[in-house]
Every structure is written in structure tokens, then in C-alpha cells.
LOLOKE-200882 format. One record per residue: residue in one letter; x, y, z of N, C-alpha, C, O in turn. Coordinates in steps of 0.001 Angstrom, whole numbers, plus 500000, padded with zeros to 6 digits. Layout:
BEGIN
AXYZXYZXYZXYZ/...
END
This chain:
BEGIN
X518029491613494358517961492969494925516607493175495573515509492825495139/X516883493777496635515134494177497426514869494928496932515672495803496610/X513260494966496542512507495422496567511521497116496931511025498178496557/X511891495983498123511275497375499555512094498336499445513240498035499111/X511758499826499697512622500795499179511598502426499569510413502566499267/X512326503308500171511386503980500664510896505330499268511600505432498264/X510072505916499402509924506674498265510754507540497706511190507467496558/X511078508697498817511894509636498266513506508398497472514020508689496392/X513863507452498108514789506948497290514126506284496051515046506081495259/X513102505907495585512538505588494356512765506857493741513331507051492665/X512303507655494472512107509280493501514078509335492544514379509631491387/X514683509033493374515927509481493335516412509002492118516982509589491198/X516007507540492307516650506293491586515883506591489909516761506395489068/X514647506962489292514309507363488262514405508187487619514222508089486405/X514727509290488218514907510633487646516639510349486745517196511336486265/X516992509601486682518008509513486027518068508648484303518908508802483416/X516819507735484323516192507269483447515893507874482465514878508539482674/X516437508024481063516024508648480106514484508313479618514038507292480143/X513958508710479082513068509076478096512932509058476686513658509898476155/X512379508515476048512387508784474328510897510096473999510127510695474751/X511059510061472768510330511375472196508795510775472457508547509666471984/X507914511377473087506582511444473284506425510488474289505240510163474361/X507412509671475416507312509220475959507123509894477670507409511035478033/X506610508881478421506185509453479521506642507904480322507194506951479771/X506200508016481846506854506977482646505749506416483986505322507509484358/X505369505833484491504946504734485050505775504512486478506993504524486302/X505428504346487615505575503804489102504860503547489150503876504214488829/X504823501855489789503809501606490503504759501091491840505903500637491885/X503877501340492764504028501337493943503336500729495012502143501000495153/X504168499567496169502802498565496862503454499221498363504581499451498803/X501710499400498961502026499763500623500498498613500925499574498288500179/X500809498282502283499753497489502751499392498304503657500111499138504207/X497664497985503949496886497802505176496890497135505999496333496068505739/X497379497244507233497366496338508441496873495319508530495644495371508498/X497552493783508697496608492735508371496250492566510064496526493262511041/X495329491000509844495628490740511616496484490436512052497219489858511252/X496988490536513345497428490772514208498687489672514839499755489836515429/X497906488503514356498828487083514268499791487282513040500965486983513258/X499407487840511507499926487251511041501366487795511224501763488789511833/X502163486658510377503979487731510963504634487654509374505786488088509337/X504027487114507894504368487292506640503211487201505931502179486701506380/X503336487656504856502492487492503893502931487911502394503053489045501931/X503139486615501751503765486476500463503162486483499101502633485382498948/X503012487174498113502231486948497295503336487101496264504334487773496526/X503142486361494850503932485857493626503223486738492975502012486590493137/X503567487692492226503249488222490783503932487911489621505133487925489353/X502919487620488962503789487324487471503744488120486572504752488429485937/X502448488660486313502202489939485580501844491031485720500851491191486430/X502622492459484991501679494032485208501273494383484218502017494287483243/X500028494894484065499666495146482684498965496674482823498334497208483736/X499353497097481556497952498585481828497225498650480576497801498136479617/X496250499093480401495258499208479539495255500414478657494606501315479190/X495668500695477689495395502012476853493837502267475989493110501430475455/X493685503733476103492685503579475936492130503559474608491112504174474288/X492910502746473746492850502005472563492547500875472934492058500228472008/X492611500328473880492275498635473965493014497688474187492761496551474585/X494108498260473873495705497489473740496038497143475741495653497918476616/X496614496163475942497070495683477089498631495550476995499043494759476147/X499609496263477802500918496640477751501305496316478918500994496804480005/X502444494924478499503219494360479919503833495411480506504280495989479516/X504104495946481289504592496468482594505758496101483179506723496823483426/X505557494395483487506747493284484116506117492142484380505013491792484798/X507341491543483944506560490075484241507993489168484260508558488418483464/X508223489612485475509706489023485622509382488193486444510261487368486690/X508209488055487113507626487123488506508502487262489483509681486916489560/X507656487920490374508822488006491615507634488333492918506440488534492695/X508283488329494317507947487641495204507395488971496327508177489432497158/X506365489331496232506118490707497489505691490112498599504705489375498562/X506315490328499643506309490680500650505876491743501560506530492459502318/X504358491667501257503665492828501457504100492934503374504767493952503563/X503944492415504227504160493102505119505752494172505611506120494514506734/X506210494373504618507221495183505103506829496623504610507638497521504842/X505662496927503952505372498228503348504349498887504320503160499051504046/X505116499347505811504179500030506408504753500893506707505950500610506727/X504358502874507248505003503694507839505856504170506740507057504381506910/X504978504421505095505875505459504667506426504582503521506261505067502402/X507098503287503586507833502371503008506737502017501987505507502059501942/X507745501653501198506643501124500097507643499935499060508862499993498903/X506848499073498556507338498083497828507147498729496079506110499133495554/X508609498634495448508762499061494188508341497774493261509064496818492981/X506492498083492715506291497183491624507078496990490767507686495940490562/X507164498165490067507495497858488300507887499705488157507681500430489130/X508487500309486762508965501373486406509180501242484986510245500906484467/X507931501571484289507669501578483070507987502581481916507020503324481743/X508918502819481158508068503678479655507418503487479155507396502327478742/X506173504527478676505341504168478126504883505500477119505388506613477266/X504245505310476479503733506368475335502668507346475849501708506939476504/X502857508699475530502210509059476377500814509044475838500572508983474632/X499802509110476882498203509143476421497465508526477369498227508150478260/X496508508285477564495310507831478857495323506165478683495317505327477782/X495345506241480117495352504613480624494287504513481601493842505353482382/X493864502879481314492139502979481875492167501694483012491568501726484087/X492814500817482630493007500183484065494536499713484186495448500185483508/X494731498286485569495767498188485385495883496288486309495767495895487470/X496079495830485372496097494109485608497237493593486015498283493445485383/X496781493123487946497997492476488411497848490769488172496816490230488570/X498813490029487575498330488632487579499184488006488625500318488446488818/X498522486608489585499115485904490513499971484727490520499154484213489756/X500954483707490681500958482630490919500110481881491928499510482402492868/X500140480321491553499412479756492705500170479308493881499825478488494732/X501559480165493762502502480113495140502984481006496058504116481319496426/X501036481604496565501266482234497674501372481764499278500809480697499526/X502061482474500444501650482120501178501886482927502774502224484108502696/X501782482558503653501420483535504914502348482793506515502742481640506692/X502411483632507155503546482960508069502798483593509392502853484779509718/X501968482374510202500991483004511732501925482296512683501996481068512717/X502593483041513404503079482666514750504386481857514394504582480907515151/X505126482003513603506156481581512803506256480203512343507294479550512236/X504641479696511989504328478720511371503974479154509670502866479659509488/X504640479019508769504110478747507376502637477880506660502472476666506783/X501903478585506096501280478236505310500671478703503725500722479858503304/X500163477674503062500136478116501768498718478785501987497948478553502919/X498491479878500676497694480896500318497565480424499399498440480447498534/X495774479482499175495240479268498212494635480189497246493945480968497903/X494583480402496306493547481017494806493170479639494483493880478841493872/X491244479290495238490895478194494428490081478609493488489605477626492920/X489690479608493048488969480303491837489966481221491127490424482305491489/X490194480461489955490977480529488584490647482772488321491351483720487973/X489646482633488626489045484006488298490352484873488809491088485507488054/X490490484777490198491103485336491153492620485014490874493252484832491914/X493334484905489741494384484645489646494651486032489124495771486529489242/X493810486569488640494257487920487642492937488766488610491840488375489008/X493670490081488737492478491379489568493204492580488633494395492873488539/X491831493249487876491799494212487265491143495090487981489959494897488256/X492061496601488550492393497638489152491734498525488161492073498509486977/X490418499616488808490328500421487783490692501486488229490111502134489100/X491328501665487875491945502859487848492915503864486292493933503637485638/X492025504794486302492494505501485429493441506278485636493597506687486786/X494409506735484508495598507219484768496396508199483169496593507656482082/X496659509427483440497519509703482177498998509718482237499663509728483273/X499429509718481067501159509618481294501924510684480172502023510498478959/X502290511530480745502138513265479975503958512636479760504578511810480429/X504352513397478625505343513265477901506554513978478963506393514994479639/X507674513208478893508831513709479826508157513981481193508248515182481448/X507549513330482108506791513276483196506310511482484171505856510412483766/X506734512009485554506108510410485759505015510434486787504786511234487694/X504577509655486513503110509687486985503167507964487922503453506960487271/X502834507854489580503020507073490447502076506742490719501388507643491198/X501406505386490636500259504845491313500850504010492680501981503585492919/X499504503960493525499810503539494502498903502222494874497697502352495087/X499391501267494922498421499774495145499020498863496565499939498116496904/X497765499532497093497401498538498286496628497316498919495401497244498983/X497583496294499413497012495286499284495909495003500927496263495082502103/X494577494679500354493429495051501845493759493546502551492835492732502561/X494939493199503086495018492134503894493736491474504747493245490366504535/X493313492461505789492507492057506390490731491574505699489859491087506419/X490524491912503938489872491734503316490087490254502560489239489369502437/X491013490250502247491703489259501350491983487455501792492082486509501011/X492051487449503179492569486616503795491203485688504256490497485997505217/X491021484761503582489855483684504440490705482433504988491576481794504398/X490091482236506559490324480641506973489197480042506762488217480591507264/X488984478855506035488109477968506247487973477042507261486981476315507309/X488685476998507916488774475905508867489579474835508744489726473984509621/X490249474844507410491393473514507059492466474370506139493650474094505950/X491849475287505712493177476479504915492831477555504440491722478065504284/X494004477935504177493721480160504055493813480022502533494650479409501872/X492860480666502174492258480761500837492633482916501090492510483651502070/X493152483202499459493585484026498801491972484471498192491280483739497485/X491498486223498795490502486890497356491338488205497487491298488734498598/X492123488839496478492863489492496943492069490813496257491831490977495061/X491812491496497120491659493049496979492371494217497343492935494381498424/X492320495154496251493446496297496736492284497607496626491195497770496077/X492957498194497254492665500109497042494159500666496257495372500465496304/X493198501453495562494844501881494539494223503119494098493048503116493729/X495103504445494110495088505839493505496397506090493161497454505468493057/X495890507438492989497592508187492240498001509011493170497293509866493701/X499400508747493458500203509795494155499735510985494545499385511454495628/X499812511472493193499995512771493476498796513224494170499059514312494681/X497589512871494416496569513333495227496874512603496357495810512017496557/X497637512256497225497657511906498478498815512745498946499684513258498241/X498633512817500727499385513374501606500256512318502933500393511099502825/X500514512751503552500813512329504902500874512787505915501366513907506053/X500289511917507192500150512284508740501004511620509274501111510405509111/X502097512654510340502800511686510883503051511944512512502939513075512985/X503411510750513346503369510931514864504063509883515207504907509270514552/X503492509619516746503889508620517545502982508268518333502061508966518755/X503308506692518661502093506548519714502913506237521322503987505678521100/X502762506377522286503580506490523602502386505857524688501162505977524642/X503265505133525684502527504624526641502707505714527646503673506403527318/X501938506278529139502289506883529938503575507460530530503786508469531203/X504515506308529971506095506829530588506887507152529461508118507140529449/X506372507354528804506804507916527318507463506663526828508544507057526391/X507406505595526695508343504673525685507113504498524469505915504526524751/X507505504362523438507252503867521836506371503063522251506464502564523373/X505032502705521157504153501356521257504123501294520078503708502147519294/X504880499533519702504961499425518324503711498538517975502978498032518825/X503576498425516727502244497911516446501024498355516689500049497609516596/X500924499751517062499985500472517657499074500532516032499660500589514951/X497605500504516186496734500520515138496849502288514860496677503106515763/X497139502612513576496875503998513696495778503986512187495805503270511185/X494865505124512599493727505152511325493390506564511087493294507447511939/X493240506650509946492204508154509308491239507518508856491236506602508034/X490056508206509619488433507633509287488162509039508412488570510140508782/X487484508824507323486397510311506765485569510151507361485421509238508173/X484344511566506927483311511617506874482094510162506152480894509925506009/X483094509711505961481807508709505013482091507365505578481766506304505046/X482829507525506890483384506230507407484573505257506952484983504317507634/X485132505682505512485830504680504699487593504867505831487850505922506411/X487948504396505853488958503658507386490551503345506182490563502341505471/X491821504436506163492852504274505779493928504074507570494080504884508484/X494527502445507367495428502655508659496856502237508357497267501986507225/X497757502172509754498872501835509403499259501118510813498359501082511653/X500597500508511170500673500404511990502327500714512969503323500191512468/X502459501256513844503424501669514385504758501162514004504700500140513319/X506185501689514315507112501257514057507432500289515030506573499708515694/X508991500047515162509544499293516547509765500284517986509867500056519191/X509773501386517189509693502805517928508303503791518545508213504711519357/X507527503191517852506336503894518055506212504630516909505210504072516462/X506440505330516234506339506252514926505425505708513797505301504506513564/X504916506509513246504008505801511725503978507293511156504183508415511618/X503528506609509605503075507591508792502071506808508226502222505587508263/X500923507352507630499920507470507207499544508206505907498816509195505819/X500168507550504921499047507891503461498235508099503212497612507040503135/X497348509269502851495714509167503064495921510411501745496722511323501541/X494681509833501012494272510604499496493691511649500497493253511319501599/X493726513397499874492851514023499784491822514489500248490959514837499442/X491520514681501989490324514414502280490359515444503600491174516365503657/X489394515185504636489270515377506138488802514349506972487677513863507085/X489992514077507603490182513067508490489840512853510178490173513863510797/X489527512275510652489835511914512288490740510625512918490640509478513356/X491456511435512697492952510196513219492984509820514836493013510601515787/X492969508321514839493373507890515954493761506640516521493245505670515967/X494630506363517601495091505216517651494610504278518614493769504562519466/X495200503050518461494810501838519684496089500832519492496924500757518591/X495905500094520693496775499035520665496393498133521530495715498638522425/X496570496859521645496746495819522753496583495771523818497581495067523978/X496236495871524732496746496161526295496109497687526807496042498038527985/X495674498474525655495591499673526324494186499859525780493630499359524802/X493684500912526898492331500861526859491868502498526843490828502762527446/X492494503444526272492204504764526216493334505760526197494301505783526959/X492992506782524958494087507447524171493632508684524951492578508859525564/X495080509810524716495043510754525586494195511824524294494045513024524522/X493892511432523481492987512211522279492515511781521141493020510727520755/X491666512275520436491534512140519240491784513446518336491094514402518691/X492730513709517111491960514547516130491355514912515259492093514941514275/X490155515302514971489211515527513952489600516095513152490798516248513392/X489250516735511922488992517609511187490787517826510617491615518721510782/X490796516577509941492829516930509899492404517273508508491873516297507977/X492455518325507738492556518591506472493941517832505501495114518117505741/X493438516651504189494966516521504073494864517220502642493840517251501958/X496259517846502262495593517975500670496892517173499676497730516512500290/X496966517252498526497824516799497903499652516995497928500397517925497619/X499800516060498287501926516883498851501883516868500493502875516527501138/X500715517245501082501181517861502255501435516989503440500767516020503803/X502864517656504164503494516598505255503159517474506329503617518572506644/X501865516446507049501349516926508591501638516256509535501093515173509747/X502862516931510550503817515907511720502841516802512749502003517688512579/X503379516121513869503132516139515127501681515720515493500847516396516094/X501581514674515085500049513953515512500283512882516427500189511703516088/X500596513271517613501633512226518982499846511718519621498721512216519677/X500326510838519880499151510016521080499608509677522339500837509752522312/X499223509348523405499344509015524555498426508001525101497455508443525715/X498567506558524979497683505580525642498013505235526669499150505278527141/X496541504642527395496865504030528843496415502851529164496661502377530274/
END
């Protein structure tokens, strides 16, 4: 069964899941950051999820090992980690472990994705988190492709870093990006920069369309693509707050 699965149907699919007494519930959830530009897959093996209570205790999650396919989680979509019960009370991090059978697909050539440091087989996420009784609580883990990915010159070596928060403090921006005669530009780079410079993007549909996840903040959204050398705007000052769905953020490149 896939994976990939858009949210509101995750939402759908749990709420039917019982609960036991003092229990609470767990999403985790994978969206990527735009890798480069060549690549056309990128495969990574998980074997383990773990979360940390803040007793000390480490609590599998899943560990069914299975196969993400992070580039299909762009524009909204998101890849369904794992969907946990768990007891309720404070959780302090959250441990994804790897196989050493990753790998990446440039120009519809295959290659393997080394982890040659043992270290890097396991990345502990800090992220804190509570899990309130009859309630679910959604993290969100993103994988920083364009961080993660080294060529050495003879092979692509795996350091895999994510950005990861909780749901419920993030929003969404949504638009299109359009060439002069109005058709769609897919693959169009779309980004929310803050004030502090830190850079959340996504990248266009087959249509031109994206959405944009962005925690909490004030943004200046704007796009680029390939071939084109100047947008019909930028906007500043996009207030996002928690929940909120902000459409009509259209571009026009030339």
C-alpha cells in the first residue's frame, strides 16, 4: 500500500482509530525540500521510529522497514511515517534509523546513497512534543535534500538532515506560477524567506500550482524557474499563523 497520501485524507483515515484510557496518538508525517534540479528519485530505507519519553524510555513507533520516496511529498502531499498510540505525557525527541540501501535516480540513471559513517545511520530529531489523552498530536519531518546529498566525485554519499515541527503551528500559502501567456510553470522554485533569512520552499506542480508549509511566522514569498529571468512580483510581509489557508499568491514570470 502507498504511502504518499495527502493530509486531510490522513486526517480522515485516524479519526476512526480507537484509543485506550489515558492514551493519546502520534502522526508523523514526511514532506521534502526541493532537492536539485537533476535529481528525478530519491530513496531512503527506514527501519526504525522511535520517541523518547521523558522518563528516558525509547518507544518503537515502527519498524516495519519500508521504503520513502521522498520526492513525491511536494505541494501539500505528504508521506505517512508511522501512527502511533502512545501514553499520554511529554516526549523529548524522536529517532529515525536508516538502512544502508539508499539510493537516488539523476537523469534516469540509478545510483546508490552511501552512509559511510555508521554515526549517520541513526539521526536524533529534537524535537519536543506532548500527547494529551484522547487527542492527536502531528509532527512534521522534512527531509533537507539539497543539504543531505554529497558527490564526491566517484559517489553520492548520504548526511541526512531534516527540519521537523508540529503541525499544529504551521499554515499554508497557496498559488501559481504562470509564464506570460498564462500556461502553468512546473517545477517553478517557490520560497518563504523570514526575517532572519531561514528559506522554507516547494516546488510547482505539472500545472503550475504549489502549496507551501511554513511554521508561524512573516514571510516574503517568491518564485523562479529555469529559463525565466524576472517575476511580475514579490510579496512581503505574508503573516502566517497557525491553521491558516492563504490562496491567491499567483506569480507571473518572464
Amino acid at each position: 500500500m502507498k504511502r504518499v497520501i495527502l493530509i486531510l485524507i490522513i486526517l480522515g483515515l485516524i479519526v476512526g482509530c480507537g484509543l485506550g484510557k489515558g492514551e493519546g496518538r502520534i502522526v508523523i508525517l514526511g514532506i521534502d525540500s526541493p532537492p536539485p534540479r537533476n535529481l528525478d528519485n530519491i530513496y531512503l530505507k527506514i527501519n526504525e521510529i522511535r520517541a523518547l519519553s521523558s522518563g528516558g524510555e525509547w518507544i518503537t513507533l515502527d519498524n516495519s522497514a519500508y521504503t520513502w520516496d521522498i520526492m513525491r511529498f511536494f505541494n501539500g502531499g505528504t508521506g505517512l511515517l508511522c501512527v502511533k498510540t502512545l501514553e499520554a505525557g511529554h516526549y523529548t525527541d524522536i529517532w529515525l534509523e536508516f538502512a544502508d540501501t539508499n539510493g537516488i535516480v539523476i537523469d534516469g540513471v540509478p545510483y546508490p546513497l552511501i552512509i559511510q559513517n555508521e554515526e549517520e545511520t541513526g539521526v536524533k530529531l529534537a524535537q519536543e512534543f506532548d500527547v494529551t489523552k484522547d487527542e492527536t498530536v502531528e509532527i512534521v519531518v522534512d527531509f533537507e535534500a539539497s543539504k543531505s546529498i554529497e558527490w564526491t566525485g566517484d559517489q553520492y554519499l548520504l548526511h541526512p538532515e531534516f527540519r521537523v515541527f508540529e503541525k499544529a503551528f504551521s499554515g499554508a500559502v497557496l498559488g501559481s506560477v504562470e509564464d506570460t501567456l498564462g500556461a502553468g510553470i512546473p517545477n517553478a522554485l517557490c520560497e518563504g524567506v523570514t526575517s532572519t533569512l531561514d528559506t522554507l520552499s516547494t516546488l510547482t506542480d505539472s500545472t503550475g500550482g504549489y502549496v507551501l508549509i511554513l511554521l508561524g511566522d512573516t514571510y516574503k514569498i517568491i518564485a523562479s524557474a529555469e529559463g525565466y529571468t524576472t517575476s511580475d512580483t514579490v510579496y512581503s510581509d505574508v503573516v502566517v499563523v497557525a491553521d491558516s489557508i492563504l490562496e491567491g499568491y499567483d506569480f507571473t514570470l518572464q
